[in-house]
Structures are given as structure tokens and as C-alpha cells.
C-alpha positions in Angstrom: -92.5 -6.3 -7.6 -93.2 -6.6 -3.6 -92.2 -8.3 -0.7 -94.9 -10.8 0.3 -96.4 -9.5 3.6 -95.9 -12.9 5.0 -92.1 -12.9 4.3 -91.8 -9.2 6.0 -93.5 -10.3 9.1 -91.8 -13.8 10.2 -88.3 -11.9 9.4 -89.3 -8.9 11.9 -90.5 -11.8 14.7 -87.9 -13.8 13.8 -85.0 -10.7 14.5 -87.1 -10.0 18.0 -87.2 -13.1 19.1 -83.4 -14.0 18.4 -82.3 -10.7 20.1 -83.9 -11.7 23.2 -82.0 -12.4 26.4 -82.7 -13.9 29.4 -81.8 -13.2 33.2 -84.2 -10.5 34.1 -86.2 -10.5 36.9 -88.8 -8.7 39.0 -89.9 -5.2 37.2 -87.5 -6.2 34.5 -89.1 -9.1 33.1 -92.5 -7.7 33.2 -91.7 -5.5 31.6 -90.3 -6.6 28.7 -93.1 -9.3 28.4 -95.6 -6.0 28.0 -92.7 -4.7 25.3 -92.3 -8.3 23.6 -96.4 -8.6 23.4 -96.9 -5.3 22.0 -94.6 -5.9 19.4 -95.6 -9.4 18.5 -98.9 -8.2 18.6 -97.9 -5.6 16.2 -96.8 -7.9 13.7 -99.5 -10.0 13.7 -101.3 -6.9 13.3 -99.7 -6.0 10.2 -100.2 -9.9 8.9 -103.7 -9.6 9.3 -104.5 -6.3 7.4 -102.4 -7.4 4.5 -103.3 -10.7 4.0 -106.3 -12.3 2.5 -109.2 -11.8 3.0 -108.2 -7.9 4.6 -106.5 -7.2 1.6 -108.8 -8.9 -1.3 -111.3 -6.9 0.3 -109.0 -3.3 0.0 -109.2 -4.4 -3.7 -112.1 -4.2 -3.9 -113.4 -1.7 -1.7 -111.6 2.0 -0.7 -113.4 1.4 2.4 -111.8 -1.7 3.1 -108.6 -0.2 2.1 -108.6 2.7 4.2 -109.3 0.6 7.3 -105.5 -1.1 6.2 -104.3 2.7 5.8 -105.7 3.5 9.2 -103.9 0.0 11.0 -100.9 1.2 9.0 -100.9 4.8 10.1 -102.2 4.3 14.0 -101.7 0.9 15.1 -98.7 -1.0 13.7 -96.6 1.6 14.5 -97.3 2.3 18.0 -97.0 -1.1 19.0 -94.0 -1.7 17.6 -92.6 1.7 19.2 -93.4 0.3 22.8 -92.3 -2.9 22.0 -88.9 -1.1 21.9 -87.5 -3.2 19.2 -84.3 -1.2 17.8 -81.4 -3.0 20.1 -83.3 -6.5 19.8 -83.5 -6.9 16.3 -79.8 -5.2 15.5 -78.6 -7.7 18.3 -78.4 -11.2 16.0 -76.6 -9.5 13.4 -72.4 -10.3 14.1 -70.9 -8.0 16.7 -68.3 -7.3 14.4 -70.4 -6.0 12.0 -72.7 -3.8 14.2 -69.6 -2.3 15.6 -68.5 -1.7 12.2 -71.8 0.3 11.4 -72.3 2.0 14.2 -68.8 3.2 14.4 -69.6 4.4 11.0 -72.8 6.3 11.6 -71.4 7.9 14.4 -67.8 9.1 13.2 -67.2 8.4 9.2 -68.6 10.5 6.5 -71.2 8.4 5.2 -72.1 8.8 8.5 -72.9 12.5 8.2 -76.2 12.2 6.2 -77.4 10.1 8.6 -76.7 12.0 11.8 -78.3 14.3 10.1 -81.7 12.8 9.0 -81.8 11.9 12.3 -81.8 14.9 14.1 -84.2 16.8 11.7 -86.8 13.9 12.2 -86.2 14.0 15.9 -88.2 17.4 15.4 -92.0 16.6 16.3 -93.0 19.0 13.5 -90.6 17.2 11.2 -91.9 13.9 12.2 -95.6 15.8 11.9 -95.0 16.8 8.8 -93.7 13.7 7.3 -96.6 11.9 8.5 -99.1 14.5 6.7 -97.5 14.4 3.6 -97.0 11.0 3.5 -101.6 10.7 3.8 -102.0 14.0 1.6 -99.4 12.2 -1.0 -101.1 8.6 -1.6 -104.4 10.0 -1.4 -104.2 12.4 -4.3 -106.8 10.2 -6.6 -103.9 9.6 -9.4 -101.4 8.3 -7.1 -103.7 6.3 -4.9 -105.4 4.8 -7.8 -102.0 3.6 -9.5 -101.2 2.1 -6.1 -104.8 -0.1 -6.4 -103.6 -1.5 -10.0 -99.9 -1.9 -9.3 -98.9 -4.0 -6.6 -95.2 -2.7 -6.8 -96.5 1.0 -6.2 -99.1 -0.6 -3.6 -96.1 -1.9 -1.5 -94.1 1.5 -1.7 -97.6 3.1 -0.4 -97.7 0.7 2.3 -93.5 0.9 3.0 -94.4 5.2 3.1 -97.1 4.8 5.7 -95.1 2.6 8.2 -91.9 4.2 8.1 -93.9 7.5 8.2 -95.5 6.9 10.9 -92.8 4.7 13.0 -90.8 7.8 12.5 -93.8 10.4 14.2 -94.8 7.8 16.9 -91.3 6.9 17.8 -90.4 10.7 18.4 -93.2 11.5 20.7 -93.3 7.9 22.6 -89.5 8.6 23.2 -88.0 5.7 21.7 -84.8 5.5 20.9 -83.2 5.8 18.7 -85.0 8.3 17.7 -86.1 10.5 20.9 -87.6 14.5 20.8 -87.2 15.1 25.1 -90.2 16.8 24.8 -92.5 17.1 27.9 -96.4 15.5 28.6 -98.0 18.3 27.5 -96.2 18.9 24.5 -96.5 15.5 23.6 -100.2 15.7 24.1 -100.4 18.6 21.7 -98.9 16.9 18.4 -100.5 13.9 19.5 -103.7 15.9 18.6 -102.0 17.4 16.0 -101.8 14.2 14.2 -105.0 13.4 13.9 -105.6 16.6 11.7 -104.6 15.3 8.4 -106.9 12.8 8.7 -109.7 14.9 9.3 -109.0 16.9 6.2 -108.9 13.8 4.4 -112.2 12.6 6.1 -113.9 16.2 5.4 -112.6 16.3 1.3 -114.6 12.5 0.9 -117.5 13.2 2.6 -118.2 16.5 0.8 -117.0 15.5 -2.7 -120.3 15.3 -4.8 -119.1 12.4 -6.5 -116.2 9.2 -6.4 -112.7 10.4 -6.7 -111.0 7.2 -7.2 -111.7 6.0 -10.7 -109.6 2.5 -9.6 -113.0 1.9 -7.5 -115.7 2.8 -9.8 -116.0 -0.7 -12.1 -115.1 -2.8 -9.0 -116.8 -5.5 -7.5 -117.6 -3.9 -4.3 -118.6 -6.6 -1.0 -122.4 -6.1 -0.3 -123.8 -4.1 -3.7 -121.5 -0.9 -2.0 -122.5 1.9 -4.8 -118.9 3.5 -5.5 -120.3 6.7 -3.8 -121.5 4.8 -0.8 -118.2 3.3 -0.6 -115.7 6.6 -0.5 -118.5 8.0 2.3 -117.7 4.9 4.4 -114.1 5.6 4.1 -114.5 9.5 5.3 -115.9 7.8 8.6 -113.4 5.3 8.6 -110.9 7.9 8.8 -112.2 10.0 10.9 -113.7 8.0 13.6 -111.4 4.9 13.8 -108.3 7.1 12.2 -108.6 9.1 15.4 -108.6 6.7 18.2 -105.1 6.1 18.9 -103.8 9.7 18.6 -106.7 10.6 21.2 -105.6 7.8 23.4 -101.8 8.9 23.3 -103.4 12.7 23.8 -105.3 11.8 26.9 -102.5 9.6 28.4 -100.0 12.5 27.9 -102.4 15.0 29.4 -102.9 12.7 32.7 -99.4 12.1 33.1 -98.5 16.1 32.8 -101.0 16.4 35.7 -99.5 14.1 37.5 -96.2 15.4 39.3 -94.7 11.7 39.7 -95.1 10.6 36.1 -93.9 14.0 34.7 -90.2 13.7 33.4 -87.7 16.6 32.5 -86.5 16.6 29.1 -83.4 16.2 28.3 -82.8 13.7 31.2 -82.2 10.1 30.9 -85.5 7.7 31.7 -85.3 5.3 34.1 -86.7 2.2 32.5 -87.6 0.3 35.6 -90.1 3.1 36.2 -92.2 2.7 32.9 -92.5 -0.3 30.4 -93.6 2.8 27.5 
């Protein structure tokens, strides 16, 4: 059993949109136009890749389905991060009840496991780390082939990826609540980092003398796509358009370390009017 993609998305705009306030002007309200379109943008993202026909396609073709994995993985996630989204979508809930769970993650004892999660992924090599295994996990043939035939398993795939990679992109693009205080340069070298797992992924399909993922061979691949054909698209898939965004953040990151006014200190608090990222 799943979640219908449709369902997921309207309640994710639906939070934004009611935790929205008003009164801002100047810098202030550009700004968070830029944050509220990259995160609608996001999720209309995300509706797209797994809806029809996206994802009758990534039935039928691991092509097809990587270029989900890859929106999933480098796209979804980023936007979402800069949309800054965390107090918007906590804000329609009832105060008494925030204060009530926040009160709780911050002083009670069930509290403690969470405080703690927290700072370990606020690691960039934990966040790293998570993100690799979550690709090197779902794209062992077994596992990645139950997720094609289950849809409950497909969803948990899906579910990994996102929170995966919402956790990586969220420490390196400084978002709280989740936030590394690493500098530019640092930033720029996980940013490269991330691509890596990818790229071994990308390498193991090109090279393998035959298809790996058995869920593909009998299927009705889109335009008479031999099943070899198909898992050699998907090597390019993931490495060319699997590598964009990470090389986008990684030249961003660069520029702004070479830049003295852009550079920040870690460790000290950002001034928001300065940035809408």
C-alpha cells in the first residue's frame, strides 16, 4: 500500500500555502516569492515524475525510471531546501500543539533520540553517506527489481530517496533546521562529492556485459528499447543529467568562496535579507 503521489503533493502545497503570512516588504517579499516559487515548483516537480505518463513509462523502462530517481535525488530536494519550508508548513498546525512538541524535542526524553539524529546528520559526511547508501541500496538488482513489481516497496524507494537527499542538500544549503556551518569551499567539495555514487552506479551499467534487472527484461519497453539498450541509457542518464545539479551547487559554492562579500563565517548567524538561499 502507497500514498497516491497526488494526495502527497496538494497536502505539502496546501501546509505552504496556509503557513504564509503577509506584511513584508522591500527585500523581504522578494524574497520569499523566489523561496515560495522554488518550492511550489518543487512540488509540481515531484507530481510530474510520479504521475502518468512519467511513471507508466518507469514501468516500463529503467531508463525512464532512473530519470524519476535522478528528479528525486537532485531536484525535488533542492528546491524544496531553498524554498525554506520547515517554519511554514509546522505554522497551521495549533500553537498549542507545536509548543507542546517542540518543548518536547528540546527538553523531554523522547526528545533525546531526536536531538541526537539530528546532530549526527548535521555531519556533511553523515548526510553524504546517507545519500550513497540510500543509491547503492535500491540499486542492488534484487531490491530494485522488487521495488518495480511492488508498488508498496516502490513508494518506500521513492520515500528513501527524498528524505535522503532532503537530509544531504538541507545540510550543505544551510537550512535549518538542519544546518552543518560549514564554509564555501567546503561546501563545494561534498557538493562534488555527491555526485560520486552516481558515477559508480553510471560506470557498473555501462560496463555490465549484460541486463541486471530481470523486472526489465519481459517488459514492454517504449520505442522497441532492447533490455540491454535500455540499462546503457540509464548509465548516461545517471551520469550526465544525475550530475548537473551537484555541479551547479559546486560551482556556485566555489564563486562565492572567491568572493570576500558573499563568504560567511561558520558558526555565525545569516542575515536573511542578504540572500534568498
Amino acid at each position: 500500500m502507497s500514498i497516491p503521489p497526488l494526495v502527497v503533493c496538494a497536502a505539502a502545497a496546501a501546509l505552504y500555502a496556509l503557513g504564509g503570512r503577509g506584511g513584508a516588504v522591500g527585500r523581504t517579499r522578494r524574497r520569499r516569492r523566489l523561496q515560495a516559487l522554488s518550492y511550489y515548483a518543487a512540488v509540481l516537480v515531484l507530481l510530474v515524475v510520479l504521475e502518468p505518463p512519467m511513471d507508466d513509462l518507469a514501468d516500463r523502462s529503467f531508463a525512464f525510471h532512473m530519470i524519476q530517481h535522478v528528479f528525486l535525488l537532485t531536484v525535488v530536494p533542492p528546491l524544496v531546501i531553498l524554498g525554506r519550508p520547515w517554519p511554514r508548513v509546522w505554522r497551521p498546525f495549533p500553537t498549542g500543539a507545536r509548543r507542546a512538541v517542540a518543548r518536547g524535542i528540546a527538553r523531554d526524553s523522547w526528545g533525546a533520540p531526536l536531538r541526537l539524529v539530528a546532530r549526527g546528520v548535521a555531519r556533511p559526511a553523515v548526510a553524504w553517506a546517507l545519500l550513497a547508501a540510500a543509491i547503492g541500496a535500491w540499486h542492488v538488482p534484487a531490491l530494485y527489481s522488487a521495488a518495480v513489481r511492488n508498488e508498496g516497496i516502490h513508494f518506500a524507494e521513492h520515500a528513501c530517496f527524498l528524505v535522503a537527499a532532503l537530509v544531504y542538500w538541507g545540510v550543505l544549503l544551510d537550512a535549518p533546521p538542519v544546518r552543518a556551518h560549514v564554509d564555501f569551499l567546503h561546501r563545494a567539495a561534498w557538493f562534488a562529492a555527491g555526485a560520486v555514487p552516481g558515477w559508480i552506479l553510471a560506470i557498473v551499467l555501462a560496463f555490465a556485459g549484460t541486463p541486471l534487472y530481470d523486472a526489465y527484461v519481459s517488459a514492454n519497453r517504449p520505442f522497441g528499447m532492447s533490455a540491454y539498450t535500455d540499462q546503457q541509457l540509464s548509465a548516461g542518464v545517471m551520469w550526465v543529467p544525475g550530475s548537473l545539479t551537484f555541479f551547479i551547487a559546486f560551482f556556485i559554492s566555489v564563486y562565492r568562496w572567491l568572493e570576500p562579500d558573499t563568504e560567511e563565517t561558520p558558526g555565525e548567524p545569516r542575515h536573511e535579507e542578504l540572500s534568498w538561499t
